[in-house]
C-alpha positions in Angstrom: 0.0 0.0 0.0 3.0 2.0 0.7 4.6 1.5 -2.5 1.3 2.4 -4.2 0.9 6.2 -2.7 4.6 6.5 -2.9 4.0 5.8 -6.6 1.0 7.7 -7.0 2.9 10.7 -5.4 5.5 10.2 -7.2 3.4 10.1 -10.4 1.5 13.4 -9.5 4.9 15.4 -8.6 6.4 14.4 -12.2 2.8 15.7 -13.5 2.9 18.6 -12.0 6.8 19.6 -13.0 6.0 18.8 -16.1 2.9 21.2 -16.7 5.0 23.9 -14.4 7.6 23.3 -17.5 5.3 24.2 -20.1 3.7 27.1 -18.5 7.2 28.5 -17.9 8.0 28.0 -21.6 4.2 29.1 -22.8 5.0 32.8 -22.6 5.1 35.4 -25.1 5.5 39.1 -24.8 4.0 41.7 -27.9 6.2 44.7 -28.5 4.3 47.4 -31.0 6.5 50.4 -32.4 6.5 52.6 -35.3 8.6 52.0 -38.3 12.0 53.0 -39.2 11.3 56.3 -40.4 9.4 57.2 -37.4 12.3 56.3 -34.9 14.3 53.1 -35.9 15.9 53.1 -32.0 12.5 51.1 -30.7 12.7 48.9 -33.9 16.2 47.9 -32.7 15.4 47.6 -29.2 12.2 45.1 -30.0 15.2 43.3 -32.1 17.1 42.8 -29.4 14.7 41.7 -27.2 13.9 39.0 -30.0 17.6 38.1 -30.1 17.7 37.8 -26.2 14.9 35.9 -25.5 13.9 34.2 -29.1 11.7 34.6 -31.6 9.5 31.9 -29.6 9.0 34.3 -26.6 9.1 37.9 -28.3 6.5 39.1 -31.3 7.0 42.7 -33.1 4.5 44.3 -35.3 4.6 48.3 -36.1 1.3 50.8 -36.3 1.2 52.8 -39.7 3.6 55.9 -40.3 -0.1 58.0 -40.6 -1.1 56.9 -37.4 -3.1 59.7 -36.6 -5.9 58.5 -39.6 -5.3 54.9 -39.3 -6.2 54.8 -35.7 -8.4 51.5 -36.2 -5.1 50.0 -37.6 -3.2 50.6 -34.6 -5.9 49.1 -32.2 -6.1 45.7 -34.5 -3.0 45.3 -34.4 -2.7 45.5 -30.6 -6.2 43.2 -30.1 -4.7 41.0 -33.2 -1.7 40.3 -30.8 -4.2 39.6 -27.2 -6.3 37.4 -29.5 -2.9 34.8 -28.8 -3.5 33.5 -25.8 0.3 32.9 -25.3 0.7 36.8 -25.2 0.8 37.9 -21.5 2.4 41.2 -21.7 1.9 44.1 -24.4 4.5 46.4 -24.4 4.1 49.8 -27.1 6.8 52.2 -27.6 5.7 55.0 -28.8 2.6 54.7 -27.8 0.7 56.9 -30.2 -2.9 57.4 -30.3 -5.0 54.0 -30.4 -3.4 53.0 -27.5 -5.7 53.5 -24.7 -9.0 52.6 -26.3 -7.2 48.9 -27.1 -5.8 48.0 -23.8 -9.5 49.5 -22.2 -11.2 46.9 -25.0 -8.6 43.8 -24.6 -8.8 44.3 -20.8 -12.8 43.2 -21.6 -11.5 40.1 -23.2 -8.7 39.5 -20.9 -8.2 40.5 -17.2 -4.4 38.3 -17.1 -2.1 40.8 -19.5 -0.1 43.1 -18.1 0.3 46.8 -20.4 3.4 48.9 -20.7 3.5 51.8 -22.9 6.4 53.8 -23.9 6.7 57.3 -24.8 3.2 58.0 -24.7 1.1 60.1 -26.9 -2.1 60.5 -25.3 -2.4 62.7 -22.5 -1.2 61.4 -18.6 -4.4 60.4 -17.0 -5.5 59.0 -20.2 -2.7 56.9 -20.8 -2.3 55.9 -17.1 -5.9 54.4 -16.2 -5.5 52.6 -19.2 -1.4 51.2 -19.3 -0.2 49.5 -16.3 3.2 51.8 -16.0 3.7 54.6 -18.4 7.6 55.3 -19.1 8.8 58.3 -20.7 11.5 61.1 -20.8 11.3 63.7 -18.5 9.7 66.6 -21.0 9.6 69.0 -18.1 12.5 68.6 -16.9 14.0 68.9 -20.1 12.7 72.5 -20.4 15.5 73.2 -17.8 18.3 71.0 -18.9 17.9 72.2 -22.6 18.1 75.9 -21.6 21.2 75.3 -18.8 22.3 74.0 -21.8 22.2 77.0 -25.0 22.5 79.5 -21.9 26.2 77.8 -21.0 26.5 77.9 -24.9 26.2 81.9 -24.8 23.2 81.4 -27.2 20.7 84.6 -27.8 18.1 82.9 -29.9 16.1 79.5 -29.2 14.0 78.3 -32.1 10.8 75.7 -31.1 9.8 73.7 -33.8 6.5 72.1 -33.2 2.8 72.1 -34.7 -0.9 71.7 -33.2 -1.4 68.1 -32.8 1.7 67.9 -30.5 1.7 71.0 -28.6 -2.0 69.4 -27.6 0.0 67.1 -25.6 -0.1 67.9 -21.9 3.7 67.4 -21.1 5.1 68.8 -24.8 2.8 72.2 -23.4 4.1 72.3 -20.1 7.7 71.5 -21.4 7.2 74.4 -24.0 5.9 77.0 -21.1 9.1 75.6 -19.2 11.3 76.5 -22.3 9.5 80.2 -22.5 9.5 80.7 -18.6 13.9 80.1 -18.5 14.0 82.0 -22.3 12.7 85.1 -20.5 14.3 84.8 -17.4 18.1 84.4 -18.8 17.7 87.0 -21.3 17.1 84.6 -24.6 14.8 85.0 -27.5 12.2 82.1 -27.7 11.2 81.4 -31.0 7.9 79.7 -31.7 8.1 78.1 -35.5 5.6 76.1 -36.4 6.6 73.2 -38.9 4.4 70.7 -41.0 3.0 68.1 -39.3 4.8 64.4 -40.6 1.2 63.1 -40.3 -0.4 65.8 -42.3 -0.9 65.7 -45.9 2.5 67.2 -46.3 4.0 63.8 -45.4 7.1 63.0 -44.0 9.2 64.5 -46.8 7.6 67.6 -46.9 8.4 68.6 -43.2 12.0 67.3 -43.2 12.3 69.0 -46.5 10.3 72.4 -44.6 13.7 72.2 -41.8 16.3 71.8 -44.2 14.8 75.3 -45.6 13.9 77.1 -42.7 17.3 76.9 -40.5 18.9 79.1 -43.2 16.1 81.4 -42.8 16.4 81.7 -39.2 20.1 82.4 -39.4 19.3 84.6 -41.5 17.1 86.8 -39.6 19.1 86.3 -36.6 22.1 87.2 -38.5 25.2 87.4 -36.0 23.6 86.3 -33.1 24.0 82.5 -31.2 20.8 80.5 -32.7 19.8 77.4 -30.9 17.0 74.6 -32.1 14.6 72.3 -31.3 12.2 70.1 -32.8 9.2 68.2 -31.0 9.6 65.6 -33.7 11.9 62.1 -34.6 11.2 62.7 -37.8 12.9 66.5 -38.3 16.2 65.4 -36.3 17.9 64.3 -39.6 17.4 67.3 -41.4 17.9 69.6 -38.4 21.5 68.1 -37.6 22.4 68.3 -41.3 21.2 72.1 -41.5 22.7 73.4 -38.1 26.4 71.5 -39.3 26.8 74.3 -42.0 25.5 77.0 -39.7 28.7 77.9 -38.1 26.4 79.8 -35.4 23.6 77.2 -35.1 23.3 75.1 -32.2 21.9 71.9 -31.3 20.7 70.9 -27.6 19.6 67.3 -27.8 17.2 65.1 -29.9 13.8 65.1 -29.0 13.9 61.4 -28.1 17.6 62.0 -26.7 20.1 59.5 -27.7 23.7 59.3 -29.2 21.9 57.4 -32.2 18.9 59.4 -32.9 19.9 61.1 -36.2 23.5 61.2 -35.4 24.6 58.4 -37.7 22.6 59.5 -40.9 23.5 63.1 -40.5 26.7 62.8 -39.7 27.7 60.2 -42.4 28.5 57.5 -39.3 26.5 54.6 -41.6 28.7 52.1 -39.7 27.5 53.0 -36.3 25.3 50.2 -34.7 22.2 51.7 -33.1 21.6 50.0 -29.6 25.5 49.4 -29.5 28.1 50.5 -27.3 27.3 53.9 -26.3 30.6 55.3 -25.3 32.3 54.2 -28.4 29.4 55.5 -30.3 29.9 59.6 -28.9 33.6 59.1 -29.4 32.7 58.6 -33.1 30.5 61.2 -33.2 32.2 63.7 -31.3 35.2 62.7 -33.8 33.1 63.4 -36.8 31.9 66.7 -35.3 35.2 67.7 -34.5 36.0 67.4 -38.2 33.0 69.6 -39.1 34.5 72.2 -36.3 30.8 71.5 -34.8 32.2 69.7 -31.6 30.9 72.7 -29.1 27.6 73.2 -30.5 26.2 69.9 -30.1 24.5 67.6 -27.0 22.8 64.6 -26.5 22.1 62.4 -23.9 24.8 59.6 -23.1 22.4 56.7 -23.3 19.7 56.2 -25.3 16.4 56.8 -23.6 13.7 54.9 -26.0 16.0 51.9 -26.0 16.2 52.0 -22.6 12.3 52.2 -22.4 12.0 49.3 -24.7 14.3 47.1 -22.4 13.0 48.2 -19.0 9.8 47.5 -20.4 10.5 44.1 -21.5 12.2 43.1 -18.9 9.5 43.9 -16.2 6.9 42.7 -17.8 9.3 38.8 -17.9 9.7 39.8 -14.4 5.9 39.7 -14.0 5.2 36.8 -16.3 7.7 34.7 -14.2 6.1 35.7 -10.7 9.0 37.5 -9.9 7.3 40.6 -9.3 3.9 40.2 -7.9 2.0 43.9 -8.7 1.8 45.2 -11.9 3.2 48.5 -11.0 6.2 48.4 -8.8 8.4 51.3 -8.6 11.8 49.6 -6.6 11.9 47.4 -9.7 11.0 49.8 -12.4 13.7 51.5 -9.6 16.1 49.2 -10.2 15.7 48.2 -14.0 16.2 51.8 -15.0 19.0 52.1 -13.2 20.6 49.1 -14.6 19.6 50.5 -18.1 20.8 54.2 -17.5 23.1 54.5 -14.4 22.4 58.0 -12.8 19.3 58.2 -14.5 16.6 60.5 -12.4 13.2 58.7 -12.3 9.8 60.0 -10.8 6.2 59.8 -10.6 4.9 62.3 -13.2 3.1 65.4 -11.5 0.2 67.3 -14.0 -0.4 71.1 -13.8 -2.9 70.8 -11.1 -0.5 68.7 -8.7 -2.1 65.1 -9.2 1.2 62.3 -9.2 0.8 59.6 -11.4 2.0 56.7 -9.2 2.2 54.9 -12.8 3.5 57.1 -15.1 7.6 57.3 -14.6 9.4 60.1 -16.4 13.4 59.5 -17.1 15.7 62.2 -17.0 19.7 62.2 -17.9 22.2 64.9 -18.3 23.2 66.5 -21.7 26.9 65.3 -23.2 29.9 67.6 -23.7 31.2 65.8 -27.0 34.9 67.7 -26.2 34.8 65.0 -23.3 34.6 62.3 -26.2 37.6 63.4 -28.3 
């Protein structure tokens, strides 16, 4: 009789390690971005994520380039990939609008997936009842690194290139009325300059090809004097860089997405570079190829680059939560921790709106600009 419970035990223990050992294998995790030409750093992020934890574990799909009319698209997509019911995470970076109305209707399907989105394009509160965490750069903040920055630079003049649809978002306003605030308070002209919209009927060619124009005609008008720019958009860094390098007065604070590979390596003719590589080497090249241009001083960036970083934090918490090693779907010491791992020194915190309500969910990442003179 012994023998026969023994055996029976026995039995049920092998059953059980054996189902434990599928469910640990039957996992996947969804990563959504846009394509190349909206910001190819979160396409090689999801990559890498694929090449870490195999094609078996990791599925990529990108929302349309006009994501702003093909809205349905982007929320297909995002079911398309809950309708698997190996999926347990989603994670979207950026997340441009769509987002929130799929995770509201997937959660009615499925109460078990866990939702990260990345760089968010829908306003805080929206996003964050929606998404379980919320990461994104500090925009806010960067309205007072930016300015440190051109004001150390001796700059008179800061150019703001934006348009409508995102100067409608919350944090892009209250980074802009940041930017406008320290402009008037050190002395330096703020610029608004409103630039075509990628999305619009213009297209992506037509506001690049809008930059390439307009820096001239700003140095121009601000003949002799210090000119600094910025654009709200992925798309325009290209053909900013490329302008401001034969503007021997034009400067150029940081990307909007800030990164050492944001733009960098087309503009600078750096088609060797690996995006998501080693970041140091990366600004030595690039600091090198400025120096060349006689550009060294004029531009910054940050030293690490933040939507990667998003990407991978992201990923990894959400493998965290799909293995039980985290138990809450929001929990700050290990979004904490894995940013900290991602971007040593990095500043992370609970956005705060306008009206003073903290998102306990919504984490904003801020880093310090780069001297490239440091990287020669």
């Amino acid at each position: 009789m012994k023998k026969l419970i023994a055996l029976a035990l026995a039995l049920v223990l092998c059953m059980a390690l054996a189902c434990g050992a599928v469910a640990e294998g039957n996992w996947k995790i969804a990563i959504l971005t846009g394509t190349a030409s909206q910001g190819e750093e979160e396409i090689r992020a999801a990559e890498r994520a694929i090449a870490t934890y195999g094609a078996e574990h990791i599925v990529h799909d990108t929302y349309p380039d006009n994501f702003m009319s093909e809205t349905e698209t982007t929320i297909s997509k995002l079911v398309a990939f809950a309708s698997d019911p190996e999926v347990k995470a989603i994670v979207m970076v950026q997340a441009v609008p769509g987002a929130s109305p799929a995770f509201n209707k997937i959660k009615e399907m499925r109460d078990d997936l866990i939702f990260i989105a990345g760089v968010p394009q829908e306003d805080p509160k929206t996003i964050s009842d929606a998404a379980d965490i919320v990461l994104y750069a500090d925009e806010v903040g960067q309205g007072d690194t930016i300015i440190e920055t051109i004001a150390n630079w001796g700059c008179d003049v800061f150019v703001h290139y934006s348009f409508p649809r995102h100067l409608a978002m919350e944090t892009i306003a209250a980074r802009k009325a940041v930017f406008e605030a320290n402009c008037e308070a050190l002395g330096i002209q703020y610029v608004e300059a409103t630039a075509p919209d990628p999305t619009s009927d213009a297209g992506t060619a037509g506001a690049q090809q809008f930059i390439l124009e307009d820096v001239p005609l700003k140095m121009k008008e601000f003949e002799g004097k210090k000119v600094a720019f910025f654009s709200t958009n992925c798309s325009m860094q290209e053909p900013l860089q490329t302008a401001i390098l034969t503007q021997p007065n034009a400067y150029y604070p940081q990307p909007c997405c800030p990164s050492p590979y944001h733009a960098f390596p087309a503009s600078l003719g750096l088609e060797a570079l690996q995006v998501g590589g080693d970041d140091t080497d990366a600004l030595k090249q690039i600091a090198a190829k400025l120096n060349e241009t006689g550009a060294v001083g004029r531009f910054s960036t940050w030293p690490t680059p933040v939507n990667m970083a998003i990407v991978d934090v992201a990923v990894k918490y959400a493998k965290a939560y799909i293995e039980g090693e985290v138990t809450l779907k929001n929990d700050t010491a290990k979004v904490n921790e894995l940013f900290e791992a991602a971007a040593p020194g990095a500043a992370v915190k609970c956005y705060t709106d306008a009206e003073g309500t903290t998102y306990d969910n919504y984490y904003t990442i801020l880093l310090g600009p780069v001297d490239f003179n440091e990287f020669l």
